[in-house]
C-alpha positions in Angstrom: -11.8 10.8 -5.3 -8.4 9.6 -6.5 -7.9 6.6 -8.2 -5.6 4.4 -6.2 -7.1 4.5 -2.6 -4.7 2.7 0.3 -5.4 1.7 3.7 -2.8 1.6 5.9 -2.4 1.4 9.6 -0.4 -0.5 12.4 -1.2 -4.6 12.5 -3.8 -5.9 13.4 -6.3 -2.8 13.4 -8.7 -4.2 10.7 -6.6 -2.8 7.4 -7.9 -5.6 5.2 -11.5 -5.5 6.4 -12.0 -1.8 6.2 -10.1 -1.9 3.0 -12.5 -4.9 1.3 -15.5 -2.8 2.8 -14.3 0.1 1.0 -14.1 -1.6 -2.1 -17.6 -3.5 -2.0 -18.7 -0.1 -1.9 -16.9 1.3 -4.3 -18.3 -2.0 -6.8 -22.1 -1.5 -5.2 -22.0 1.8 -6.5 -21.3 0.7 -10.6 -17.4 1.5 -10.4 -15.0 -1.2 -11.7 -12.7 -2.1 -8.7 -9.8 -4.2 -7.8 -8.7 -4.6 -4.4 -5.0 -5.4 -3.6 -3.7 -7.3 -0.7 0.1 -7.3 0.1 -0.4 -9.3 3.5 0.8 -12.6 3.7 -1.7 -14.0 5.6 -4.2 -13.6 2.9 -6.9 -12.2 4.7 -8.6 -10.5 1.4 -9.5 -14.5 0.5 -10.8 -14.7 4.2 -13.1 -12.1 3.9 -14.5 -13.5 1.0 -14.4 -16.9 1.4 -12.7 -17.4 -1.7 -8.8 -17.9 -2.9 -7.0 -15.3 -4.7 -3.5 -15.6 -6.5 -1.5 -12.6 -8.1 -3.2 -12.2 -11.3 -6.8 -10.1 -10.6 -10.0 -12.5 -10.2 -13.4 -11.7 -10.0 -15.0 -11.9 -5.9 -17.9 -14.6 -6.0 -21.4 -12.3 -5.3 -19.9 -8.7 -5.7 -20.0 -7.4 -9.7 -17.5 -5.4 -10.6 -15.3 -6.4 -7.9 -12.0 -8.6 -8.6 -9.2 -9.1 -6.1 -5.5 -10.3 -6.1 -3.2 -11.0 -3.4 0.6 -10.0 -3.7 2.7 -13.0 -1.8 5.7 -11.0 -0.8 8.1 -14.2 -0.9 7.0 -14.7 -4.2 8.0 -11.5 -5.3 10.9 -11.2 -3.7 12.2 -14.0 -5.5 10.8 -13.1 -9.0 12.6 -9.7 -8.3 16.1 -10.8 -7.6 15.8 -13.4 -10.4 15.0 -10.0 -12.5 18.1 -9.0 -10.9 20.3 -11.9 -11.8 19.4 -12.4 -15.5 19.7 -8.9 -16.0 23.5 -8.5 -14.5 24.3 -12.0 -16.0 23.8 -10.7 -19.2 26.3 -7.9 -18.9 29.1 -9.3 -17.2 31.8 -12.2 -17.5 31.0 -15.8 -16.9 33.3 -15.6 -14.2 31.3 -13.2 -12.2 28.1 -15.1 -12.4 28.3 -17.0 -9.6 29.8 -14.6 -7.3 26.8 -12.6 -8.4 24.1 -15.5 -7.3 26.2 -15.5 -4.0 25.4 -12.1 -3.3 21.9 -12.3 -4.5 21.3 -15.6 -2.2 23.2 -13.3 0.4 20.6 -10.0 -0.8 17.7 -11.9 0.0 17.4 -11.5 4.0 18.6 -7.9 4.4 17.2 -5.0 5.6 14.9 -3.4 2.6 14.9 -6.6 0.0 11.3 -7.6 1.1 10.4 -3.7 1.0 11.6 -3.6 -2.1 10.3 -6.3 -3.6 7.2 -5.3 -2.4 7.2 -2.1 -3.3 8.1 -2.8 -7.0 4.9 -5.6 -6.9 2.3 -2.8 -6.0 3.8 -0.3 -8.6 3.7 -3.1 -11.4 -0.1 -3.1 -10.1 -0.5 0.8 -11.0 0.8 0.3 -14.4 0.2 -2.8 -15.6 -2.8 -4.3 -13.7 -5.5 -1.2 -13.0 -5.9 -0.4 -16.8 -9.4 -2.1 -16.7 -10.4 -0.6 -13.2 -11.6 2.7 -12.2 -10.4 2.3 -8.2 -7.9 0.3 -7.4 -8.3 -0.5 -3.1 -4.7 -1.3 -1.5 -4.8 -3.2 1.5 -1.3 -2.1 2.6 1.6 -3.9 5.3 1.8 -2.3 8.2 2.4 1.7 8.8 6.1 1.4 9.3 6.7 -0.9 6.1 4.5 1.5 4.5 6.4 4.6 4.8 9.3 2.5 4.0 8.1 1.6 0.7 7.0 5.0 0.1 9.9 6.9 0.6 12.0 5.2 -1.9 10.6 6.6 -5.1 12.6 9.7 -3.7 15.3 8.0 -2.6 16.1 5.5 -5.3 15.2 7.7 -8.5 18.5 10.5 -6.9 20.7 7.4 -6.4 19.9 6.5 -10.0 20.2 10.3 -11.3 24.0 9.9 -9.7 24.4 5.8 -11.4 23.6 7.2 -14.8 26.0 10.5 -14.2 28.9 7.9 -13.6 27.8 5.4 -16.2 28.0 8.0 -18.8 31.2 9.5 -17.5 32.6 5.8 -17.7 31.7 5.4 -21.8 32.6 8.8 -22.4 36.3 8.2 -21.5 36.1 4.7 -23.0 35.1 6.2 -26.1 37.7 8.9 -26.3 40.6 6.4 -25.0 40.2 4.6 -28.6 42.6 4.9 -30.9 42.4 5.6 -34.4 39.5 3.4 -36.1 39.7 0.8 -33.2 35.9 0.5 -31.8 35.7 1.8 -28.4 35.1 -1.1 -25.6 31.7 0.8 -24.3 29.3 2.7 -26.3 26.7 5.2 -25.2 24.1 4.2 -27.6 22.4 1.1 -26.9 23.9 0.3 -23.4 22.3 -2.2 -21.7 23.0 -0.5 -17.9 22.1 2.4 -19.4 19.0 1.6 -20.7 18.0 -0.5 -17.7 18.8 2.3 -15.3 17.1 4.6 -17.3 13.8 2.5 -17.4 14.2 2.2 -13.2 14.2 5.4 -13.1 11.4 6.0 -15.2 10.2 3.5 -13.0 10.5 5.6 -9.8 9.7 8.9 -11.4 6.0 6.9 -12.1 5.2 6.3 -8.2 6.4 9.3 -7.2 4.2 11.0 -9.1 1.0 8.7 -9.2 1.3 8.5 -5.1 1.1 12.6 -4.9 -1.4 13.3 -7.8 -3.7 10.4 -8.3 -3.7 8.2 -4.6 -5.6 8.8 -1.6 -4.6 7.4 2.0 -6.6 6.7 4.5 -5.2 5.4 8.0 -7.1 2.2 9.9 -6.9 3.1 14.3 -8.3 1.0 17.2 -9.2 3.1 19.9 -6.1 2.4 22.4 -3.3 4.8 23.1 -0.8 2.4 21.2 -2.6 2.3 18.3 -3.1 6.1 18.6 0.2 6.9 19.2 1.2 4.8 16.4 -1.3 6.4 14.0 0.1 10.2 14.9 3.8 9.0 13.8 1.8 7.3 10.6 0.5 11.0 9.7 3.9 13.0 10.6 5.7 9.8 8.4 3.6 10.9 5.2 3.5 14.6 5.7 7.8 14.4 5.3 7.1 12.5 2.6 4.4 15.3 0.7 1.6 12.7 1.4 -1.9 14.0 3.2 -3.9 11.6 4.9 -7.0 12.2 3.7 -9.2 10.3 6.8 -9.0 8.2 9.8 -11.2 5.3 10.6 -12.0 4.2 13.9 -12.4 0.5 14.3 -13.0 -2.8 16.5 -15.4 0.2 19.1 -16.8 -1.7 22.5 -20.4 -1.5 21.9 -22.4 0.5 24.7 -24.8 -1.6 27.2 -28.6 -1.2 27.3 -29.2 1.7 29.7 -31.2 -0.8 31.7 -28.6 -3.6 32.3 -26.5 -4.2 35.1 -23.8 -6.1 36.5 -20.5 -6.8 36.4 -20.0 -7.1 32.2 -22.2 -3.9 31.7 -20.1 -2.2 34.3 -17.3 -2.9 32.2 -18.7 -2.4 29.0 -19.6 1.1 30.4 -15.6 1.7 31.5 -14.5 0.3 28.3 -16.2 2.5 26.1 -15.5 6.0 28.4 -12.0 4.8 27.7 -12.2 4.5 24.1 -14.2 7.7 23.5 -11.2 9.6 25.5 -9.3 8.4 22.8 -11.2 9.1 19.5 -11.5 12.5 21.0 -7.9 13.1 21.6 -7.2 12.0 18.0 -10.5 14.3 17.2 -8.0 17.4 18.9 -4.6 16.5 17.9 -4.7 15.1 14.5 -5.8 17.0 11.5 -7.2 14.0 9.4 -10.6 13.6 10.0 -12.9 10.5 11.3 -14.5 9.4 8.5 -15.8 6.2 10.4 -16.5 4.7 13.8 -17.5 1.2 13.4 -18.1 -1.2 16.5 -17.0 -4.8 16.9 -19.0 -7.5 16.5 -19.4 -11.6 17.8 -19.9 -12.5 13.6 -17.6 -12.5 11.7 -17.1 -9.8 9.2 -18.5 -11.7 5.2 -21.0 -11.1 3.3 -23.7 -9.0 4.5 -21.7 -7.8 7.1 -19.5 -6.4 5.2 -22.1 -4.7 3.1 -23.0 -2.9 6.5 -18.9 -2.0 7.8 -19.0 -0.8 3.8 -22.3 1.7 4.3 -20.5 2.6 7.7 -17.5 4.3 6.1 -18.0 7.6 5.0 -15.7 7.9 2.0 -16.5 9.2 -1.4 -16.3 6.3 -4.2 -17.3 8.7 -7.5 -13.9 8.6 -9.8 -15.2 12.0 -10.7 -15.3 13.9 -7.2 -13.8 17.1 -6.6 -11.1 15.5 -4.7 -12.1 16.3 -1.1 -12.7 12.6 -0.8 -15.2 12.7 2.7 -17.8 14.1 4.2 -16.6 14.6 7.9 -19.7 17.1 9.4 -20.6 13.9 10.8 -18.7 10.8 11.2 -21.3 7.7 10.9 -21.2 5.4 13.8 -22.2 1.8 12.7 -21.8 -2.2 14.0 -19.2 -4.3 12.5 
């Protein structure tokens, strides 16, 4: 099994509890493991009962398990700050505060918070998962998801063609001067160079680590919505060379006592007909496998109940796996 595992899936299908499931697991079973929320309702600290901030902190009862939560505001504001002190250094005094306009201007378009984000989780793979054999990602929602990971492609050309025209710019700077006059750019030791150059290192990174060393797994609740929005999930990260490795069923009606009647078995009975329509259409149409079926429950899903939605998901946790990441001859079907 990869490394970095995500969970992704449309809202409110049960990301963040199949995702801190996964990694209980993942800790039960002796392997270092941090688990990543980049929700802003900070559901990783409701499943365990416990506040988590930005920086990694160890999960009260689980060893081996720590847990941070990403606050996309936060980071959206630490990244165009990164933004302005790096452009204020290399321009005029004059165009600093047109260039805070434009940031305060940046800051509720279409892609900032995608981006911000994106660059947050990154940071995560490179800086934070040193000490951590799996690092779990409880993603945002399917659409934001593909967003964020189609833009190592994306970005890292529209740097390749930045640099091209940076470089053309000194180039003809340095040949306009004259005699020994110093030129007014030089290649060596440019600071847009050098920062676009480390961006695109940057890019190069994800790209790479999100094909070679991430497995994604997709969180569905048994309607057609959810379904429908699950297949467009899949098509999403096979344009983008990403395979979904498994699919997990969640938030199943639980099936009546074959002796009870009335009007709530009747419907319990209707219900769950229903829902197994739809597991087995996504068992025919969509080549990712179930890897779990876990019912609802009345309790709420802490502490030992997560140990049993964690024994429910059939998902390999060795860091040393052969990379086929499930057993899927037969899908376990468990309470939650």
């Amino acid at each position: 099994m990869e490394r970095f595992v995500f969970f992704g899936g449309k809202g409110g299908v049960g990301k963040t509890t199949v995702s801190c499931a996964y990694a209980h697991r993942c800790a039960d079973a002796g392997i270092r493991t941090l688990v990543v929320s980049t929700d802003p309702a900070h559901s990783v600290s409701d499943v365990f009962d416990q506040r988590f901030g930005d920086d990694p902190e160890p999960v009260d009862g689980i060893e081996g398990l720590d847990a941070m939560e990403i606050d996309p505001e936060d980071e959206m504001q630490r990244h165009l700050q990164e933004i302005r002190e790096s452009l204020s250094e290399q321009v005029s005094a004059a165009m600093v505060s047109e260039i805070n306009r434009q940031l305060e201007m940046s800051h509720g378009t279409p892609g900032a918070y995608e981006a911000a984000l994106f660059d947050a989780f990154v940071g995560v793979m490179r800086e934070e998962s040193d000490p951590y054999d799996r690092v779990v990602f409880d993603t945002a929602p399917t659409g934001s998801t593909l967003r964020l990971l189609g833009l190592p492609e994306f970005l890292g050309d529209w740097i390749d063609r930045l640099l091209y025209k940076r470089k053309q710019s000194i180039d003809l700077f340095e040949k306009a001067a004259i005699g020994d006059m110093e030129p007014r750019r030089l290649m060596e030791g440019d600071p847009v160079l050098e920062r676009l150059q480390r961006r695109k290192e940057f890019f190069e990174f994800a790209g790479d680590t999100m094909r070679n060393d991430a497995a994604f797994y997709l969180v569905l609740n048994p309607d057609q919505l959810s379904v429908n929005e699950t297949g467009r999930a899949i098509e999403g990260f096979t344009e983008r060379d990403l395979r979904v490795r498994g699919l997990v069923a969640n938030k199943l009606t639980p099936s009546p006592d074959d002796d009870e009647e009335g009007r709530g078995a009747t419907y319990l009975r209707n219900r769950v007909a229903t829902e197994r329509e739809r597991l087995d259409q996504v068992r025919e149409e969509f080549e990712p496998p179930l890897v779990a079926e876990i019912e609802s429950r009345t309790r709420e899903v802490r502490g030992d109940v997560l140990a049993e939605v964690a024994a429910a998901l059939d998902i390999e946790t060795d860091v040393d796996d052969d990379g086929d990441g499930s057993h899927v001859d037969d899908p376990v079907r468990a309470d939650r």
